[in-house]
PyMOL commands that place a pseudoatom at each C-alpha (Angstrom):
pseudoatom trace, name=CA, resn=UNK, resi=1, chain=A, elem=C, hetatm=0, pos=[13.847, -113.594, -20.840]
pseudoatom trace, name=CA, resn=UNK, resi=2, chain=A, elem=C, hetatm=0, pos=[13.548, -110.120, -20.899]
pseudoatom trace, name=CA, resn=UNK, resi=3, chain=A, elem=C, hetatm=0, pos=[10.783, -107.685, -21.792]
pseudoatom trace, name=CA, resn=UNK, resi=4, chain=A, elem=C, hetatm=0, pos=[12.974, -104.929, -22.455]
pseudoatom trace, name=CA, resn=UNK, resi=5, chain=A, elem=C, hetatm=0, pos=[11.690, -104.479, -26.163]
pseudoatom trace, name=CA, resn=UNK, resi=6, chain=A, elem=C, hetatm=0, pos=[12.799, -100.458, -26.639]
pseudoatom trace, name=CA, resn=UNK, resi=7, chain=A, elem=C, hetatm=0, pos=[13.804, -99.207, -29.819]
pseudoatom trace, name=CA, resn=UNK, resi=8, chain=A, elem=C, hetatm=0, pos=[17.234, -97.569, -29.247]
pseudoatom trace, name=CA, resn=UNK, resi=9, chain=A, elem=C, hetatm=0, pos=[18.103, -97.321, -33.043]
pseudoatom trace, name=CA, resn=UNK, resi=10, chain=A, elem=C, hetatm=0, pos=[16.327, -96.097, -36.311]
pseudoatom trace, name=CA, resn=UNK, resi=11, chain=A, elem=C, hetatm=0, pos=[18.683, -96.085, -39.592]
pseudoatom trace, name=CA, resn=UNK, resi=12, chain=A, elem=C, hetatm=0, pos=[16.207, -92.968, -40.709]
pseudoatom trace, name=CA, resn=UNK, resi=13, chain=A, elem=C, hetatm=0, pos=[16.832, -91.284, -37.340]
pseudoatom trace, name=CA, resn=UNK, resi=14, chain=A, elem=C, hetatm=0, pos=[19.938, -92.958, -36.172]
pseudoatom trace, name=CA, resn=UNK, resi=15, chain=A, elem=C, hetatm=0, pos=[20.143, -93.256, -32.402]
pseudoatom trace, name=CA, resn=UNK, resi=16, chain=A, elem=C, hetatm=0, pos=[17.082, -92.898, -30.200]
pseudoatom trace, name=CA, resn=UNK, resi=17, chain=A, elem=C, hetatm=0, pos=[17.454, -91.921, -26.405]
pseudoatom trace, name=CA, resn=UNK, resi=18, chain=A, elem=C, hetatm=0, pos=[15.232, -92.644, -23.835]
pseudoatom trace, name=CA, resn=UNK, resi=19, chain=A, elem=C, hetatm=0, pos=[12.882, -89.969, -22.852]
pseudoatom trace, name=CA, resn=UNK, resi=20, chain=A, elem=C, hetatm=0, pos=[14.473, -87.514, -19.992]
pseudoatom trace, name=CA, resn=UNK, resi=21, chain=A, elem=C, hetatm=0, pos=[12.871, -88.066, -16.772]
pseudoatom trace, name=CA, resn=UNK, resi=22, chain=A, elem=C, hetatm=0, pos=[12.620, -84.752, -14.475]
pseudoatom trace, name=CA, resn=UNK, resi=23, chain=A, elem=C, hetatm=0, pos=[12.987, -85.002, -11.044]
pseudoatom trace, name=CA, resn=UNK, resi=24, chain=A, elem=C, hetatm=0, pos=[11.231, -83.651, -8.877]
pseudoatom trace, name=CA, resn=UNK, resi=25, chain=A, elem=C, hetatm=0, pos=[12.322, -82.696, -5.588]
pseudoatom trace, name=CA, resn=UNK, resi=26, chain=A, elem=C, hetatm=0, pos=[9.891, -83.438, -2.436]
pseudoatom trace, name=CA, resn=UNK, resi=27, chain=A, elem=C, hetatm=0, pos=[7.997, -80.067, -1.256]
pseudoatom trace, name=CA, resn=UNK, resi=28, chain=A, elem=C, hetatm=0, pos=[9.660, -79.043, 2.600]
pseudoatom trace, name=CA, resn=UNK, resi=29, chain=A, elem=C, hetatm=0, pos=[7.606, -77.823, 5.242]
pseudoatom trace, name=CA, resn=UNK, resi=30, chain=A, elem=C, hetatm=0, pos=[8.700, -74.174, 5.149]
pseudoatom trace, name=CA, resn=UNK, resi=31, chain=A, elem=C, hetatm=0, pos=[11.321, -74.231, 7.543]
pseudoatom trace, name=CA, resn=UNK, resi=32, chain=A, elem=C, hetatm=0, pos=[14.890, -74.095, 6.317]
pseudoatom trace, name=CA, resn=UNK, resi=33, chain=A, elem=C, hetatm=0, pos=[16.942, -76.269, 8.114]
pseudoatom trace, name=CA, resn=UNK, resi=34, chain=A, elem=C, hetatm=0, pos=[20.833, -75.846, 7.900]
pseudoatom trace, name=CA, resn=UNK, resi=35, chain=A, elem=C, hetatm=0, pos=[23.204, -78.421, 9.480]
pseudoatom trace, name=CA, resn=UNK, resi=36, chain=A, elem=C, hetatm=0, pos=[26.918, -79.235, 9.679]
pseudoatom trace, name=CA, resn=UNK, resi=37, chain=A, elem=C, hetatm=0, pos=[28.434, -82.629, 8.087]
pseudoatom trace, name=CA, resn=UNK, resi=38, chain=A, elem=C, hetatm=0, pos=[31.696, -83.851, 7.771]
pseudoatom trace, name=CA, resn=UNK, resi=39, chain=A, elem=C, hetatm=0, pos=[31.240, -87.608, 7.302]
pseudoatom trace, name=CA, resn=UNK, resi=40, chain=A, elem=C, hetatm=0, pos=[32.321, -89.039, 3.788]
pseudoatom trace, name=CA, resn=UNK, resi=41, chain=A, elem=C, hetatm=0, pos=[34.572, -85.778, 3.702]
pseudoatom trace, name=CA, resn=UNK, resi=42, chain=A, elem=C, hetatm=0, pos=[38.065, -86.362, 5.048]
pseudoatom trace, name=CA, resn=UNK, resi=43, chain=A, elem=C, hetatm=0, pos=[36.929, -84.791, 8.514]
pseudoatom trace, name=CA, resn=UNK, resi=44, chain=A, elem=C, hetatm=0, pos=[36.389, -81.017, 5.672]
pseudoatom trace, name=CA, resn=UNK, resi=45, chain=A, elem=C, hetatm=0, pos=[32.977, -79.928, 7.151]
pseudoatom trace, name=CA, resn=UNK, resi=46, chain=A, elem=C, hetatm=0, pos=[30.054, -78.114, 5.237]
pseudoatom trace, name=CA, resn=UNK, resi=47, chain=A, elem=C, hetatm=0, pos=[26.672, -77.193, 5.968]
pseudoatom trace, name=CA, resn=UNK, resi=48, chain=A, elem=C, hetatm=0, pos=[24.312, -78.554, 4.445]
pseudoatom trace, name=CA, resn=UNK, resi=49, chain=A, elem=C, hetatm=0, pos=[20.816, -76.238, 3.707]
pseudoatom trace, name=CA, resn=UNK, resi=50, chain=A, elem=C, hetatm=0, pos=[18.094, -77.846, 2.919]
pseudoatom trace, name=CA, resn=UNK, resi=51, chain=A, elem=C, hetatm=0, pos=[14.011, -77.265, 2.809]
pseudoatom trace, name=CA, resn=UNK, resi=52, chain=A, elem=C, hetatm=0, pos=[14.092, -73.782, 0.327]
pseudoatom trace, name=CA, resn=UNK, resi=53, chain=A, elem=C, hetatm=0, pos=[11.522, -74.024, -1.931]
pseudoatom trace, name=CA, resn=UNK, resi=54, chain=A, elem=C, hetatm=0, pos=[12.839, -72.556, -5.099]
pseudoatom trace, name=CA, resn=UNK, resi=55, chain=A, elem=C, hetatm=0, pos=[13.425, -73.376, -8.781]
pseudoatom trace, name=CA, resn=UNK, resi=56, chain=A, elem=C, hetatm=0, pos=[16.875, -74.777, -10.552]
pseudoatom trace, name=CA, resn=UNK, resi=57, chain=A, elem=C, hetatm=0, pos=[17.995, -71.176, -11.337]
pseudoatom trace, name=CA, resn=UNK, resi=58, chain=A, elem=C, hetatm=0, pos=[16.908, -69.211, -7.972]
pseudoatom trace, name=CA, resn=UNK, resi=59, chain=A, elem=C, hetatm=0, pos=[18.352, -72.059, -5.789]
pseudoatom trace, name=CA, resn=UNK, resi=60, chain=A, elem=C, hetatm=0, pos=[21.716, -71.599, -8.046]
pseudoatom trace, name=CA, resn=UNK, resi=61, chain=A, elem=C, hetatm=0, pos=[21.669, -67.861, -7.418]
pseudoatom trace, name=CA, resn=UNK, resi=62, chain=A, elem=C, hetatm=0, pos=[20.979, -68.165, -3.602]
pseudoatom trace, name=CA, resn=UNK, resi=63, chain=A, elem=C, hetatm=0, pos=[23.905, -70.288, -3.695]
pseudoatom trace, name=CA, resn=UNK, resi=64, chain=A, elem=C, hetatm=0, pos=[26.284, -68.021, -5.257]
pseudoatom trace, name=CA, resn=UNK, resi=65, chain=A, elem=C, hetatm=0, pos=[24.941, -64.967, -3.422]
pseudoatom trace, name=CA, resn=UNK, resi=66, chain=A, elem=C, hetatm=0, pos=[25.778, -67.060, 0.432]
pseudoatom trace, name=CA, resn=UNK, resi=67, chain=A, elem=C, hetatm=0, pos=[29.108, -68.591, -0.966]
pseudoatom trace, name=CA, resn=UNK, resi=68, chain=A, elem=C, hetatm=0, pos=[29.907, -64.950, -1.549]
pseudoatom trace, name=CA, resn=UNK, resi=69, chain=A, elem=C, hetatm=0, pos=[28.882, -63.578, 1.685]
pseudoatom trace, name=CA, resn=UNK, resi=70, chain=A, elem=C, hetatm=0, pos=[30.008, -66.180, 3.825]
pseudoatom trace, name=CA, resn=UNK, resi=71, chain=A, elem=C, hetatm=0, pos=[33.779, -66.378, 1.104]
pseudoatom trace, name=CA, resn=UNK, resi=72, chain=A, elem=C, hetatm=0, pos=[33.586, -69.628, 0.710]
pseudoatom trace, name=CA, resn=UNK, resi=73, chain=A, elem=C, hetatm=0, pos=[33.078, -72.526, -2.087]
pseudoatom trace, name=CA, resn=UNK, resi=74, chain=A, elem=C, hetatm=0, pos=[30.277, -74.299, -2.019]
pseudoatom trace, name=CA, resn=UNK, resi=75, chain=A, elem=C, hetatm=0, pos=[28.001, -76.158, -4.660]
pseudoatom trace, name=CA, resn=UNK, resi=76, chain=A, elem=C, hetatm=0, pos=[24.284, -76.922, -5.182]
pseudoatom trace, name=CA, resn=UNK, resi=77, chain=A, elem=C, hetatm=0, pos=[23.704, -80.954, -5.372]
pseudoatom trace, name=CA, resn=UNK, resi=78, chain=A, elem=C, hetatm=0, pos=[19.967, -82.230, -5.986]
pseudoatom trace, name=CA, resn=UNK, resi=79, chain=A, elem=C, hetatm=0, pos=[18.299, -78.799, -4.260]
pseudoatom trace, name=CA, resn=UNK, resi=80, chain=A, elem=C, hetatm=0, pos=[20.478, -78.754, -0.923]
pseudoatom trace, name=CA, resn=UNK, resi=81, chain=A, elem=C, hetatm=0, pos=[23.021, -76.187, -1.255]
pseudoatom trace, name=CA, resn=UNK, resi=82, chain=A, elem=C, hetatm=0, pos=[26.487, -77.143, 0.547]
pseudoatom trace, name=CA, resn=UNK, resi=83, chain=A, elem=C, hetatm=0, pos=[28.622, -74.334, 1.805]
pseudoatom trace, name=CA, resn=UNK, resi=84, chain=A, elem=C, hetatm=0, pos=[32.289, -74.999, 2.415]
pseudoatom trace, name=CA, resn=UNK, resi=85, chain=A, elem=C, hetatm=0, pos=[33.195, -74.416, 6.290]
pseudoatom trace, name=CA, resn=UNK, resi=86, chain=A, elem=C, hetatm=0, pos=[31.180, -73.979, 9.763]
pseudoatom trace, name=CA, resn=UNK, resi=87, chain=A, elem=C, hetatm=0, pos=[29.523, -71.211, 8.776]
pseudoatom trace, name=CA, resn=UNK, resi=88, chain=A, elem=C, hetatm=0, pos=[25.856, -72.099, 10.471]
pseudoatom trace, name=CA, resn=UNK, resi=89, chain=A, elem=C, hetatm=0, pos=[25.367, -68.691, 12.020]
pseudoatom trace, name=CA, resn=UNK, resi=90, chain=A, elem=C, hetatm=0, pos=[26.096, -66.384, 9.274]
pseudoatom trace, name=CA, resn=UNK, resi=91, chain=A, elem=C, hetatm=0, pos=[24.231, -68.911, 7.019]
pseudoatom trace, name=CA, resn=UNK, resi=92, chain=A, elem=C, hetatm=0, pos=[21.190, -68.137, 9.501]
pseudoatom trace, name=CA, resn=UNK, resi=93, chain=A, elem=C, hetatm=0, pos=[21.262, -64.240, 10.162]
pseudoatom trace, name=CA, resn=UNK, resi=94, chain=A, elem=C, hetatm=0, pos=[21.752, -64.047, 5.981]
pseudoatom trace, name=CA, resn=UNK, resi=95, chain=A, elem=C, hetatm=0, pos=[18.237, -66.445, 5.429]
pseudoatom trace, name=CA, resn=UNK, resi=96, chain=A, elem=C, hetatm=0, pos=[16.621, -64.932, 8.001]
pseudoatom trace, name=CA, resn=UNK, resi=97, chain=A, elem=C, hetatm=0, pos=[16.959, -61.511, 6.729]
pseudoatom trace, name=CA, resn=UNK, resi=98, chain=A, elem=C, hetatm=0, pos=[15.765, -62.863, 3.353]
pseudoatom trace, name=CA, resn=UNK, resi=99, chain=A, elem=C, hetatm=0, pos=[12.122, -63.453, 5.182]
pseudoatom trace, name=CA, resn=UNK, resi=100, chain=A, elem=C, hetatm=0, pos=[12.756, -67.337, 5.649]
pseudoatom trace, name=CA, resn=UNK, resi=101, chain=A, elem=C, hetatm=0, pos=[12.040, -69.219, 8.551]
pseudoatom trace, name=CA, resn=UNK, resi=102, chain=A, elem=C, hetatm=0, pos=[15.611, -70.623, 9.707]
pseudoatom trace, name=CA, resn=UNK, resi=103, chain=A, elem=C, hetatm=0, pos=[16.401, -73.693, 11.971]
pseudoatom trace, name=CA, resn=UNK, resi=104, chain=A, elem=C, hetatm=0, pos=[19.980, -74.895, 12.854]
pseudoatom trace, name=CA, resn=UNK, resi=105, chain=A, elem=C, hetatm=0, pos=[19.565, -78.622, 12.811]
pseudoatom trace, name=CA, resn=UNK, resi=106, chain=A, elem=C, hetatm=0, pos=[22.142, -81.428, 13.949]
pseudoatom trace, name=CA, resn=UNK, resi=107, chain=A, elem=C, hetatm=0, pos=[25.110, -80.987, 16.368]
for i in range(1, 107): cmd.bond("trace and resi %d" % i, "trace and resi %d" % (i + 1))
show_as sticks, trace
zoom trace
């Protein structure tokens, strides 16, 4: 039997959703890491930056700002931003000279 007793319609309201969870991403060390994956991507690498400390909106324009740099797609998935291509050292000399501390991590 289950204890799952959550209203999920109201005819005065009509249909109730469950309350929107935010998540929250876990807090990095200060060092941005940036490493090169191709598994799970039909051998297509991208680097994968992770450990910047920034909000939904900044991390979105960072992203933007190094795809254009570096011309090159790339997307933003759960706060790592993935950059299309092997494009570590560019990636580091452009963080670097945005006052972060940079580490290439991974093969």
């Amino acid at each position: 039997m289950s204890n799952d007793n959550r209203l999920v319609y109201s005819t005065g309201v009509g249909r109730i959703d469950a309350p929107e969870e935010k998540v929250t991403r876990p807090k990095g060390d200060g060092i941005v890491r940036i490493q090169r994956q191709t598994s799970g991507r039909k051998g297509k690498g991208v680097c994968l930056i992770t450990g910047i400390d920034l909000e939904e909106s900044a991390l979105n324009a960072l992203a933007a700002e190094l795809k254009k740099k570096c011309g090159c797609g790339g997307s933003v998935k759960e706060g790592v931003i993935e950059i299309q291509g092997d494009k570590r050292d560019l990636l580091k000399t452009l963080l670097e000279a945005k006052g972060m501390k940079v580490k290439l991590a991974g093969g």
